[in-house]
LUMKOL-37188 format. One record per residue (C-alpha): x, y, z. Coordinates in steps of 0.5 Angstrom, whole numbers, plus 500, padded with zeros to 3 digits. Example, Ala and Ser with C-alpha at 12.3 -4.5 7.8 and 13.67 -1.06 7.14 Angstrom:
BEGIN
525491516 527498514 
***
This chain:
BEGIN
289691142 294696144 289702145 285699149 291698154 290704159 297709158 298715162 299720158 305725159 303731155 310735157 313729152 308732146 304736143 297734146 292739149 287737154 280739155 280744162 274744168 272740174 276734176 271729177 271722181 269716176 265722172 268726164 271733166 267738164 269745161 264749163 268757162 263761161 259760169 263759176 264751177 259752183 263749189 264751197 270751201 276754204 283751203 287746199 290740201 297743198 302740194 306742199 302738204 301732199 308731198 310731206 305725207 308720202 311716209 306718213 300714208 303710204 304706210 298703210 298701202 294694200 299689201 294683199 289681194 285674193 287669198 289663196 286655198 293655203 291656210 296660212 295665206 288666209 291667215 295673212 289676208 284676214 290681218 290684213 283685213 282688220 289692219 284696213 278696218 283699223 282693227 288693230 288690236 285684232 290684227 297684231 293679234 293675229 299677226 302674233 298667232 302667225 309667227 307662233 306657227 312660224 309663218 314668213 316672219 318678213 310679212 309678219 314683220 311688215 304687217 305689225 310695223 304698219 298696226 304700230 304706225 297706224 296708232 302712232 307707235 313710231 319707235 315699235 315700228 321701226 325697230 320691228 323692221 330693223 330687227 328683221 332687216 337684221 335677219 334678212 337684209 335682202 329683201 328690198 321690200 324690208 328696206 323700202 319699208 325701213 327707208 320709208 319709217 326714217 323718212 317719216 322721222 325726219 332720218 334722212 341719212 338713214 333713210 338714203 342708206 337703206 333705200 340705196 340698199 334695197 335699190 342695188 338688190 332691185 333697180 326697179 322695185 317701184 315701193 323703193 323709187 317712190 321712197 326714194 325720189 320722196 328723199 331727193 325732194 325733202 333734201 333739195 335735189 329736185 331734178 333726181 326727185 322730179 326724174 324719179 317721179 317720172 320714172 313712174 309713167 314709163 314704168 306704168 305704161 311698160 309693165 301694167 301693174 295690177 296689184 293695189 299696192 302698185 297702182 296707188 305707189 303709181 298714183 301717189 308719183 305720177 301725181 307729184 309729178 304732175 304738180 311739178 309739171 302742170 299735166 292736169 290729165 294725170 290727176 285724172 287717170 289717177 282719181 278715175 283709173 289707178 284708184 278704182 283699179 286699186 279699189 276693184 283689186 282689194 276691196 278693203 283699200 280705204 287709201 284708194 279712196 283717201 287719194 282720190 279725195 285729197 286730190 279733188 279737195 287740193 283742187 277745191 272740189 269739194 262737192 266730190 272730195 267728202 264723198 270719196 273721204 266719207 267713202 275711205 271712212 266707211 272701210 275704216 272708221 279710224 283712219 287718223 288721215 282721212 279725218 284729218 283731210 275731212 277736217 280741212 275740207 271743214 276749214 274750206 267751207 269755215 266749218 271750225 267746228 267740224 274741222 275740230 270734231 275730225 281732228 279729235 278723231 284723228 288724234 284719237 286714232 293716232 295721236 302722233 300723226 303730223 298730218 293731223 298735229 299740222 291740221 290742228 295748229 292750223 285750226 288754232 291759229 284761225 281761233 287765235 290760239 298761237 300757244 296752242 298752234 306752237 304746242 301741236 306743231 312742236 307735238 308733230 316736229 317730235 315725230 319729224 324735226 324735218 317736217 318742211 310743212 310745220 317748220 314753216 308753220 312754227 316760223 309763221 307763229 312766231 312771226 305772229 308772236 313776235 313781230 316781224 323781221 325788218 325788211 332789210 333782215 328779210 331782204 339778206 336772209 332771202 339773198 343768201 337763200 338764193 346763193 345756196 350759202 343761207 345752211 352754211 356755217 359761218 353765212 350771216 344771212 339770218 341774223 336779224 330775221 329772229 327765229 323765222 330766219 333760224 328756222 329757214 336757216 335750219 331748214 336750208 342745211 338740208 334743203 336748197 330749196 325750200 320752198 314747201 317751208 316758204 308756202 306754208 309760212 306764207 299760207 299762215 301769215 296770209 290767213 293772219 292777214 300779213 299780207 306783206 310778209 305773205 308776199 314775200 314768202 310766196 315770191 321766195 318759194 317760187 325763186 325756190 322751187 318754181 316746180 310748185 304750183 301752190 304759191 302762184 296761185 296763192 300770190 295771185 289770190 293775194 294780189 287780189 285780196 290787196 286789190 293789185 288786180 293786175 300783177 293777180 290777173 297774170 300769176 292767176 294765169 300762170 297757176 291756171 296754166 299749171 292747174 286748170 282743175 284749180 276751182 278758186 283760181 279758175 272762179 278768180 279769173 273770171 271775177 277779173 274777166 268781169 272787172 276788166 268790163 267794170 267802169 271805175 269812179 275815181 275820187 281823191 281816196 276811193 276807186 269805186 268799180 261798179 257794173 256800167 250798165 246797171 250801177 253807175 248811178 249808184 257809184 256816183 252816189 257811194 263815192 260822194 257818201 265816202 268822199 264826205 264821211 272820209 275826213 271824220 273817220 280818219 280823224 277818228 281813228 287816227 289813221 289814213 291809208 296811203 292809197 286809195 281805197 278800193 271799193 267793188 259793186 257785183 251785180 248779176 252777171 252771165 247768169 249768175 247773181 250779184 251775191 255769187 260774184 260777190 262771193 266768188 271775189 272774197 274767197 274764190 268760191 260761190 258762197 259768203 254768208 255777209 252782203 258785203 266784206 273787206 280783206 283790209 285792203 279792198 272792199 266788196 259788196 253784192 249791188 243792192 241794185 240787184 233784184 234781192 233784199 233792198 239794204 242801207 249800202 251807206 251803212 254797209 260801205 261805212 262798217 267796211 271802210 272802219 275795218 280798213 282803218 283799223 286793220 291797217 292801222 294796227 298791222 292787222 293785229 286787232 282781234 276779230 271782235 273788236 274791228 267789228 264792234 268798231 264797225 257796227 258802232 260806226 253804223 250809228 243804229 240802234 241794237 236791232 231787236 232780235 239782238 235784244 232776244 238774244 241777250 234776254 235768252 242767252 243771260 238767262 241760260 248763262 251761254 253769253 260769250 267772253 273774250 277767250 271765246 268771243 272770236 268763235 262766234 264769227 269763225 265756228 258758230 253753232 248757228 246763226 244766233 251764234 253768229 249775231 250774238 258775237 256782233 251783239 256782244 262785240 259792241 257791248 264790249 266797245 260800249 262797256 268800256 266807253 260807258 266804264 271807262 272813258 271816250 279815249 280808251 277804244 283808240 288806246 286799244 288800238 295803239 295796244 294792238 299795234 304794238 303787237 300786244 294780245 289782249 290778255 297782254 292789252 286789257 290790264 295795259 289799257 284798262 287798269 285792271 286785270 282781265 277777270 274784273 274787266 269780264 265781271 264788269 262786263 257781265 254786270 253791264 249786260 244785265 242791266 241792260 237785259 233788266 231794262 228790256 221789256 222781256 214779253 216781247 222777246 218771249 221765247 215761241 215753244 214748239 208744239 211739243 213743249 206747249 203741251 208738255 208744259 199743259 200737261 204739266 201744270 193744266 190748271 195754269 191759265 198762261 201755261 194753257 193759253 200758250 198751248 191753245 195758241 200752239 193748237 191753234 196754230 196747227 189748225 186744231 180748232 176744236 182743241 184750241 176753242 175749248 182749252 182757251 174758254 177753260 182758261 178764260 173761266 179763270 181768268 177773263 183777262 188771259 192775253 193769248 186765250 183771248 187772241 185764240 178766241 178772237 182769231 176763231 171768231 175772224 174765222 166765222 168774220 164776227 169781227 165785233 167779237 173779236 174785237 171784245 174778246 181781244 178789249 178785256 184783255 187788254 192789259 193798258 199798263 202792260 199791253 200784250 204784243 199779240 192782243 194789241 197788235 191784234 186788236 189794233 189790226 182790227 180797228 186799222 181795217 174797220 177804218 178806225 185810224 184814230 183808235 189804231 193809232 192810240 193802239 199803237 201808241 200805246 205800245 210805243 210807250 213800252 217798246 219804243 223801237 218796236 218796228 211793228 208798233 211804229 209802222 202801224 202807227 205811221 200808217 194810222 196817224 197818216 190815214 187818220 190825216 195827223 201829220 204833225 203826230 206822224 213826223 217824229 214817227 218818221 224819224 224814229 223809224 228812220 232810226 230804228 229801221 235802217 233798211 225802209 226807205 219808205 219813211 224816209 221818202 215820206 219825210 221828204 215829201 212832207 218837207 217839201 210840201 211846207 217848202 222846206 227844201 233843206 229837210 227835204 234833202 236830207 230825207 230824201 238823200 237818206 232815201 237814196 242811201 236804201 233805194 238809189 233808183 226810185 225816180 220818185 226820190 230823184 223827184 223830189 231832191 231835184 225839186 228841193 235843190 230848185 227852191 234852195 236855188 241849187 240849180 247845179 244839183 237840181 239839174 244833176 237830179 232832174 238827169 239821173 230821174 231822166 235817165 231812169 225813166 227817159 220816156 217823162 216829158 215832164 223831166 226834159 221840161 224841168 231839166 231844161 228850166 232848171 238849166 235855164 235858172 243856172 245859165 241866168 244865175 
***
């Protein structure tokens, strides 16, 4: 029955709507408009890359199917399954074994092309096929294939004679057509590539082909040209009908399941693209594209290190494919390795000078490298682009747009329209953060090629990144017309949906959008905080941004938390590692009024406003790790301890970072140490070279950024001396550090497995085996744990964790007083161990001993004095034990050390306000407010504060926001009226 026969359906021919959602591989799509489709990741597979692939891919397309009973026809299938296995010595193997029988020399010719293209033997295997081309010139498969080589190598003019050839012989040889309309669109002829492309629906639904090749030659058109077109129910007959159909023809055809995931990874479905790539590299470990589409699935989800791991295995595997050289540069450019970047992309232009997608990215490099052309240049360069003059000899149009404008000249001699150039130099300078350049190659390749959908949704995803909401709602809408399976345009759009609900507080240089409902207050308080901080910063670094600065708080929201709006708003996809994140041009943060972890907002919205500053004042030039050092320093906290953990560890491994790699511990860190230690090692570098070498020398670095230096290039500039002195003087400043750090606290736990290899190791040393009881005890092995720990004791009375173990297994029985002797002899005054003394002191909190707890405790300030614990349970102590003068700068170091407790800020205040010292305990309690904006009991106490400094204005303020968290106090009506009545009086 004809409806039982599968159509592609082109709905640019009619009037069919189609239901919007995740594309999902061999699943229904799902139309879920009311919840972000939850999916992880970074980058598309452009349309762009896509289309710049065709010759690259294709090459491997599944050339048999069933064998039959002939031998020679078994034979040929066998070749072919070590070629889809990537067996490729084996294959050309048995190839050879073929032609010395003198089996078809035309498949033999054909299958080793494909063995040499495979491992990027380019020369071999093109002239293979123009040797049998010589022999056979009739053969339109023999042409196709020769058309598709030249393609590849950028050899347009070859590759249209040959292609025209094997056409002649068979108009409707569908290998033929694809090559051909591949041509039309690398030489801008777009309307015979876009008709060539549909060719293919009609040539489908007419003749039903069934082989592998076929189906996927099908799958690789009908896509582009639902690019082109924006008919999203293609992309689905291609993910769940032509490449199963392909797969269920020949079981070995990898590329089946290599389309299928770069389809869904161009749409950000990453959850089902890995799977099916995975899939593709379970047929054939060695398929250079399928690692090198993995790896930009790595770089959707910042996975540097992964992404690099794939790309060793692609160039491994063939180390001559532009696809992973493209790949590869795109991973050095986020490391910051622009050499490196020129290199590949010069390694992949070897193969094609014509490659659209790495001329645009070499452009953008050298943008990078180079500084950017002046906006006149621009201006001219696009104009004469937009003429079609820009390739002709004689047209002026690039002079002054460096070697961006000779690159996109060069280009433009064979394009028209070069829009995949413009995409990818606009998709590189975007990641670097040139956000007005970016913006300019996004709007160039629409003008050039407005069949591509990748630069809408890339503009409208920059709009919102500069925070230009509104010019970003409306290209979101168009990219969404054009694609609806697009995950972060379609997340994006929601995030506007939510702001448009969103109040906006609007001060003289901040625009503060927060939830009405839930942070309004909150708003009020942030936008006052960087209202006041704002004249400091700027005067710091020098530096004032030309609009105001736009600040977002995401609460939770239609079921999805504040974090996930967060996320969604910074990269279009439900997961950011931080709380809170700039793009230079906005700010984001999750609401600390959203039910998870409270935190110091101030701090938080202070750091972010520092990496405006510093990135805009250096044209986004300075390195990662310096805008973070000058943002954490700008926190004005402590080093937190576990920063101090790690250094002790990593000095004493040797694993500490340096300039060349510092970048790494943000982009690929191995772990979440990795990741702390670069903002530990980032400050250190700010505080080395104010300590080393003056106040003024951060801001002369700056200035260096600004004028496009690297650092290699700024470090000498700066700093008078060369980069390997610098580092050695860094190294000796950490050490000294670290040698100044009370090491015990740090010490490293051992896993219950290396506790006891140690013991068994070394059984007669009493720390060795007290660490080992401590461990079993741990594992509630008790009878184990009691015995070594009494062994241990025998030789050594004094041994801090033998004793803890034992103390612990006579609170088990509640025998406190021996515990508490046990945990006394071992009680080191001169050097106290954490665990015996916070133990022991513990014991006498509990036993209502404040007194002794509170010497405890003191006891261990006087050797960590930023120990939070200590300070805690000495707070807590000196409090029970009524000792308020002792308990105050108590409070006060806390306040310092413990940036996000707002409990002991509000008890400053209230003490202040106790001896009626309203200024201090406004302060407090407005530091209070900075962790914990919504505590009635704060609002309380300021108002009450602002009444005894006569401050009936903000008296009445505080008395309203204290009302309006709890509207029910009858005693906050009466105050808020009293203090009215003093104001009115007043």
């Amino acid at each position: 029955m004809l409806n039982e026969i599968p159509q592609i359906d082109d709905l640019t021919q009619s009037g069919h709507s189609f239901p919007t959602g995740a594309l999902l591989y061999n699943h229904r799509m799902d139309n879920r408009d009311s919840v972000l489709i939850c999916q992880i990741g970074r980058r598309a597979l452009s349309a762009a890359i896509w289309s710049t692939l065709s010759a690259c891919t294709l090459l491997f397309l599944c050339a048999a199917n069933s064998a039959a009973a002939d031998p020679v026809a078994e034979r040929f299938a066998q070749a072919h399954v070590q070629l889809q296995k990537g067996r490729i010595d084996e294959a050309l193997e048995a190839y050879d074994s073929l032609a010395g029988n003198k089996a078809d020399p035309l498949r033999i010719a054909l299958g080793k092309s494909r063995c040499f293209e495979f491992r990027g033997d380019w020369k071999e295997a093109t002239e293979i096929i123009e040797a049998a081309v010589k022999e056979n010139d009739g053969d339109p498969q023999l042409l196709a294939r020769l058309a598709e080589l030249y393609l590849a190598q950028g050899r347009f003019d070859d590759a249209e004679k040959s292609v025209a050839k094997a056409l002649a012989i068979d108009a409707s040889h569908s290998y033929a057509r694809l090559i051909e309309s591949d041509l039309n669109a690398a030489t801008g002829r777009i309307k015979q590539a876009d008709e060539g492309y549909h060719w293919f629906i009609k040539f489908y639904n007419q003749t039903q082909p069934e082989d592998s090749e076929t189906l996927l030659v099908v799958a690789r058109a009908t896509s582009q040209y639902a690019r082109w077109h924006g008919v999203p129910q293609i992309f689905d007959f291609c993910v769940n009908t032509l490449c199963p159909d392909s797969l269920a023809k020949d079981k070995d055809c990898w590329q089946a399941h290599w389309i299928a995931g770069t389809l869904l990874l161009e749409k950000y479905n990453r959850a089902q693209a890995v799977p099916a790539l995975k899939s593709a590299l379970a047929i054939n470990p060695r398929a250079a594209p399928v690692h090198a589409a993995l790896a930009m699935a790595a770089l959707q989800d910042r996975g540097m290190s992964e992404a690099a791991s794939h790309i060793k295995q692609a160039l491994d595997a063939n180390p001559r494919l532009p696809l992973a050289l493209r790949v590869l540069a795109d991973i050095q450019i986020e490391d910051g390795d622009l050499e490196g970047a020129v290199r590949s992309l010069e390694r992949a232009l070897g193969v094609n000078p014509r490659d659209e997608q790495a001329l645009g990215m070499l452009a953008a490099c050298r943008i990078l490298q180079d500084g950017p052309p002046t906006k006149t240049a621009i201006d001219a360069l696009f104009a004469s682009l937009d003429k079609e003059t820009l390739g002709n000899r004689g047209d002026r149009g690039a002079e002054g747009a460096g070697k961006f404008g000779s690159l996109l000249a060069d280009v433009a001699a064979w394009n028209a329209h070069p829009g995949v150039f413009l995409y990818a130099a606009g998709e590189q300078l975007d990641s670097r953060k040139k956000y007005d350049l970016a913006e300019r190659c996004y709007q160039q390749a629409i003008v050039s090629m407005p069949q591509l959908s990748g630069p809408k949704s890339a503009l409208g995803m920059l709009y919102m990144r500069m925070g230009k909401i509104t010019e970003g709602h409306k290209l979101l809408d168009q990219a969404f017309d054009a694609d609806p399976y697009h995950l972060r345009v379609s997340n994006m759009r929601k995030v506007v949906k939510l702001l448009e609900s969103y109040d906006a507080i609007t001060t003289e240089h901040f625009v503060i959008r927060v939830d009405s409902q839930a942070d309004m207050i909150l708003g009020r308080y942030m936008a006052e905080f960087l209202e006041a901080e704002y004249p400091a910063l700027v005067q710091q670094f020098g530096y004032e941004p030309p609009v105001r600065t736009q600040f977002e708080i995401y609460n939770k929201a239609k079921g999805l938390s504040a974090h996930q709006w967060f996320s969604a708003r910074m990269v279009g996809l439900p997961w950011v590692q931080t709380i809170g994140a700039s793009t230079g041009m906005i700010v984001a943060l999750a609401s600390p009024t959203a039910g998870g972890k409270q935190f110091n907002w101030a701090r938080v919205v202070r750091h972010e406003f520092v990496h405006i500053l510093t990135l805009q004042e250096t044209n986004f030039n300075i390195p990662h790790w310096f805008t973070e050092a000058l943002a954490v320093r700008s926190e004005d906290a402590p080093r937190p301890e576990d920063w101090n953990r790690l250094l002790i560890e990593r000095v004493g491994s040797g694993e500490l970072m340096n300039l060349d790699n510092l970048n790494y511990g943000y982009s690929r860190p191995r772990n979440p140490d990795d990741w702390q230690m670069a903002y530990c090692q980032s400050r250190l570098y700010l505080e080395y070279m104010i300590d080393k070498f003056g106040d003024q020398k951060p801001a002369e670095l700056l200035i260096a950024y600004r004028n496009n230096l690297t650092t290699d290039q700024a470090i000498p500039k700066v700093f008078g001396v060369g980069k390997a002195a610098f580092e050695q003087g860094y190294r000796d400043y950490i050490e000294a550090i670290v040698a100044g750090l009370h090491t015990r606290i740090f010490e490293k736990p051992l896993t219950p497995v290396q506790a006891e290899k140690a013991y068994r190791a070394k059984p007669d040393d009493t720390r060795v085996a007290a660490r080992y009881a401590y461990e079993l005890l741990k594992q509630n092995k008790r009878k184990d744990a009691r015995k070594i720990a009494e062994e241990a004791l025998e030789k050594n009375k004094a041994e801090p964790l033998a004793a803890v173990v034992m103390a612990r297994l006579e609170l088990r029985s509640e025998n406190v007083p021996a515990a508490v002797d046990w945990l006394s002899g071992a009680l080191d005054r001169k050097d106290p161990h954490p665990r015996v003394l916070e133990l022991l002191a513990e014991l006498r909190f509990k036993n209502d001993e404040f007194t002794q707890a509170a010497e405890l405790f003191e006891l261990g300030t006087e050797h960590d004095p930023d120990h939070v614990p200590w300070l805690k349970g000495l707070a807590a102590s000196l409090r029970r034990a009524g000792e308020n003068e002792k308990l105050k700068p108590v409070l006060e170091r806390l306040v310092i050390v413990d940036g996000d407790d707002a409990a002991p800020r509000r008890m400053l205040a209230r003490m202040a306000l106790d001896r009626d010292d309203f200024a201090e305990a406004v302060r407090s309690a407005r530091l209070a407010l900075q962790i914990d904006v919504l505590n009635v009991e704060t609002h309380r106490i300021l108002a009450t504060a602002y009444t005894g400094l006569k401050q009936y204005d903000q008296a009445a303020r505080e008395w309203s926001v204290a009302l309006e968290l709890k509207p029910s106090e009858q005693e906050f009506e009466t105050e808020l009226a009293r203090v009215k009545k003093l104001r009115d009086e007043k």
